[in-house]
C-alpha positions in Angstrom: 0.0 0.0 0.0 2.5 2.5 1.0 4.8 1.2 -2.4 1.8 1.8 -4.5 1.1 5.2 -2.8 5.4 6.4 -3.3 5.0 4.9 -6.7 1.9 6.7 -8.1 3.2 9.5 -7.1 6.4 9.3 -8.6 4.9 8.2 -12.0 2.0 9.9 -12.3 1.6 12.7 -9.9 5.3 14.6 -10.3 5.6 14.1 -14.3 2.0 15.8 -13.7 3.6 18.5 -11.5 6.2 19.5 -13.8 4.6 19.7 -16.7 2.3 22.4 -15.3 5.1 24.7 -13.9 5.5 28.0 -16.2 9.6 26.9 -16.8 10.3 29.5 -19.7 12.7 28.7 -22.6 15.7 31.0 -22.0 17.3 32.6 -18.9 15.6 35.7 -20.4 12.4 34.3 -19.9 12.4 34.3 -15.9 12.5 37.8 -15.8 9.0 38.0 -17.2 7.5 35.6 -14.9 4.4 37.0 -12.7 4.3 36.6 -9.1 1.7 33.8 -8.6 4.6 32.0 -11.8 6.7 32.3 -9.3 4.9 30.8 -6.3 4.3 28.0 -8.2 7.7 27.3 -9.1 9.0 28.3 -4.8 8.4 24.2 -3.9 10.5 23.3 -6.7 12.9 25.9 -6.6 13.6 25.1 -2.2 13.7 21.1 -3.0 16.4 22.3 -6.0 18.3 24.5 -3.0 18.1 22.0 0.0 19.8 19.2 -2.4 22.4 21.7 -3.7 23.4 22.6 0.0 23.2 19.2 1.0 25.5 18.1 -1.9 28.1 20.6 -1.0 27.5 20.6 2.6 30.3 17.7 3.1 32.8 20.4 1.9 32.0 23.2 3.4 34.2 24.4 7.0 33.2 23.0 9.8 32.6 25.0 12.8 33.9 24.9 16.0 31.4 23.9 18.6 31.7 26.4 21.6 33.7 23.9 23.9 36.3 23.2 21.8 37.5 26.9 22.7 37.4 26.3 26.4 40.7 25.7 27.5 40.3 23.8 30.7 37.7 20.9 29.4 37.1 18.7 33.2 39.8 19.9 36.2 38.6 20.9 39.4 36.0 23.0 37.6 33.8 23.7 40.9 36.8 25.7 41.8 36.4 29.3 40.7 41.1 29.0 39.4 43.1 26.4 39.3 45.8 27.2 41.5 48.4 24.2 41.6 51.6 25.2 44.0 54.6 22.8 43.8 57.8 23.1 46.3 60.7 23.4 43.9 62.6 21.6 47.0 59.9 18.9 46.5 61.4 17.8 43.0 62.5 14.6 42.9 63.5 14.0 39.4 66.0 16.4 37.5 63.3 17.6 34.9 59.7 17.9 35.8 57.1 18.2 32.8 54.0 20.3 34.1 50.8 20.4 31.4 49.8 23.5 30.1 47.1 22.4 27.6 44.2 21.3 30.5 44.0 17.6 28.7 46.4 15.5 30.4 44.9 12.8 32.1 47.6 13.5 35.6 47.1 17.0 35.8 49.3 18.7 36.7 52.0 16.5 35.3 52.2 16.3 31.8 51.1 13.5 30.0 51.8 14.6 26.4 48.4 15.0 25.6 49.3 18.1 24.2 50.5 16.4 21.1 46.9 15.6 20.4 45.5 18.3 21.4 48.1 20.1 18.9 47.0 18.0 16.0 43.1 18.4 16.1 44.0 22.5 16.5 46.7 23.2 15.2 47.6 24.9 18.2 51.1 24.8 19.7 50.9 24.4 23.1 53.4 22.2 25.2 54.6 21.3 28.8 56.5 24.0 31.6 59.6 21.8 32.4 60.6 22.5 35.2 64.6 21.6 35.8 66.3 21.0 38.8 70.2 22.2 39.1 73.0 20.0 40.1 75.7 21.4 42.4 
């Protein structure tokens, strides 16, 4: 039933259509149309648009959604900052890598998520490395 419905009105109904719209011969020929011409021809003419648009929609920039221009994504965001103090006398390492880009997953510590982070942007963010001096 449904089929049968989709079908007539593919074969019957929109050959029907068409041949009934006031399409002129030339360009030219548009410019004389009257205004109840061109209401007819408005479906036709916004089914035409929505597949163009659709066609060339895959190609067309994509926009950045609002968060992906938040900087700090998930930590501590009940907290009006993000303060995170460190003791330099607390280093244990020679070189300390602290993340600047918000994503690492051991905030504060760098996790080179950055690198990621860097890609998808193209931003250029990397770690504060902190090193400790040898006497």
């Amino acid at each position: 039933m449904v089929l049968e419905s989709i079908s007539k009105i593919i074969k019957v109904q929109l050959p029907a259509y068409l041949k009934r719209l006031p399409l002129p011969e030339t360009i030219g020929g548009f410019a004389r149309l009257t205004v109840s011409e061109w209401l007819r021809l408005l479906p036709l003419l916004g089914i035409l648009a929505l597949l163009g648009y659709l066609t060339i929609r895959p190609f067309l920039p994509k926009k950045k959604k609002q968060r992906d221009s938040l900087i700090n994504l998930k930590i501590q965001k009940e907290n009006p900052k993000v303060v995170n103090e460190i003791d330099i006398e607390d280093l244990n390492s020679a070189n300390v890598c602290y993340c600047r880009c918000w994503r690492s997953k051991t905030f504060p510590v760098c996790d080179k998520s950055h690198l990621k982070h860097n890609e998808l942007t193209g931003d250029n963010v990397g770690p504060l490395i902190l090193k400790k001096k040898i006497l």
